[in-house]
C-alpha positions as CSV (number, residue, x, y, z in Angstrom):
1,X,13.6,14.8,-5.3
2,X,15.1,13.3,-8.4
3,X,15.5,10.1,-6.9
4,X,12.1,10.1,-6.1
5,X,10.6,11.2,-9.2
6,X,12.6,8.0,-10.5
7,X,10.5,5.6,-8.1
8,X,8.3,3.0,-9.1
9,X,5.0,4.0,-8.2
10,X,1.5,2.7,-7.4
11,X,-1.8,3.8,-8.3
12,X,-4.8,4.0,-6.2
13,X,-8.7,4.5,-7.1
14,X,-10.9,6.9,-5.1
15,X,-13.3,3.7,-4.7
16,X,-13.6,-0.1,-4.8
17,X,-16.7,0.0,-6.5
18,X,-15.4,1.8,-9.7
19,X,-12.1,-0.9,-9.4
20,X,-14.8,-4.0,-9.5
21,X,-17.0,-2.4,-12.3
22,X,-14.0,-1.5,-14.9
23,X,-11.8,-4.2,-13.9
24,X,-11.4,-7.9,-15.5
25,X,-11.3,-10.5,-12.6
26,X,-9.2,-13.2,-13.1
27,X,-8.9,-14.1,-8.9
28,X,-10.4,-12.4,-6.0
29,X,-7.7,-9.4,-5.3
30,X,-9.3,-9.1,-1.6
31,X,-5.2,-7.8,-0.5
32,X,-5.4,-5.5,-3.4
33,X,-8.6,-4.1,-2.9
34,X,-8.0,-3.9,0.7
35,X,-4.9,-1.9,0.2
36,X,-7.0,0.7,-1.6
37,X,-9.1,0.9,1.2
38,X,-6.0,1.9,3.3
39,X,-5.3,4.1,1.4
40,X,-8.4,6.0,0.8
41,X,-8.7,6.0,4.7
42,X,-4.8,7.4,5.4
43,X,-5.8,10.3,2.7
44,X,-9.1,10.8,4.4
45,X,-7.3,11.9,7.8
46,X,-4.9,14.4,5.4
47,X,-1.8,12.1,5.9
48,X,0.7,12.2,3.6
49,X,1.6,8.9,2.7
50,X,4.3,7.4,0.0
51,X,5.1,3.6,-1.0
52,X,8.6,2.8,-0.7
53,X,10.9,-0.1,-2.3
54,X,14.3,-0.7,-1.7
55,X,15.6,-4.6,-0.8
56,X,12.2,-4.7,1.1
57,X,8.8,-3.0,0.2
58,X,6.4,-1.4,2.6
59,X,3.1,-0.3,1.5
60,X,2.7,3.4,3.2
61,X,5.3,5.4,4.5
62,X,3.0,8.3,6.5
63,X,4.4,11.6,6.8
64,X,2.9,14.6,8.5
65,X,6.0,17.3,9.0
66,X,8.5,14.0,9.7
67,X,8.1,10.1,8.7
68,X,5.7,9.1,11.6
69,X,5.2,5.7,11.1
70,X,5.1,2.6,8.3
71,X,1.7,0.6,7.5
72,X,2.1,-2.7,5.8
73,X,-1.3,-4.0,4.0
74,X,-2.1,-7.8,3.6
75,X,-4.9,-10.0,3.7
76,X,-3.9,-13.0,5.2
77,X,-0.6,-13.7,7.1
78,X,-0.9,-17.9,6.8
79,X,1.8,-18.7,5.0
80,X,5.1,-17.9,7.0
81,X,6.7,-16.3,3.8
82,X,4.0,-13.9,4.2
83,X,4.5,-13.1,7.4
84,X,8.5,-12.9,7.1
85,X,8.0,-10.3,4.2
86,X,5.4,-7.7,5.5
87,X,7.4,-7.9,9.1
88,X,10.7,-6.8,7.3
89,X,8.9,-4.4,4.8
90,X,7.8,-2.5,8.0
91,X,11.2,-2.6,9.7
């Protein structure tokens, strides 16, 4: 638990619309925005979900009773980098 406490973490809003209102745009943030969006929808079905980092990141870590599975979030997998880093976040 303390280790976890120690975590960096990641804040999520209830809704895009209030993130676009208050928010200064500087680029489009669709990955961003669609990451909420994930996560709204994983805490709608009463999932538990963390965000872990380690070597590797993964977006959502879901959790009901026992780890049951690992979501990663992006927008476009063009660029192979991309694609190399969300396949070994999940892993």
């Amino acid at each position: 638990m303390k280790k976890q406490i120690t975590y960096p973490r990641k804040a999520y809003c209830v809704d895009n619309g209030f993130i676009n209102a208050a928010s200064f745009k500087f680029s489009d943030d669709a990955g961003r925005l669609l990451e909420n969006t994930v996560h709204s929808e994983i805490k709608r079905k009463g999932t538990e979900c963390y965000y872990w980092k380690g070597k590797k990141e993964c977006d959502f870590i879901l959790k009901k009773n026992a780890v049951r599975g690992a979501i990663q979030v992006t927008y476009s997998m063009k660029d192979g980098a991309t694609l190399k880093r969300e396949i070994e976040g999940a892993a």
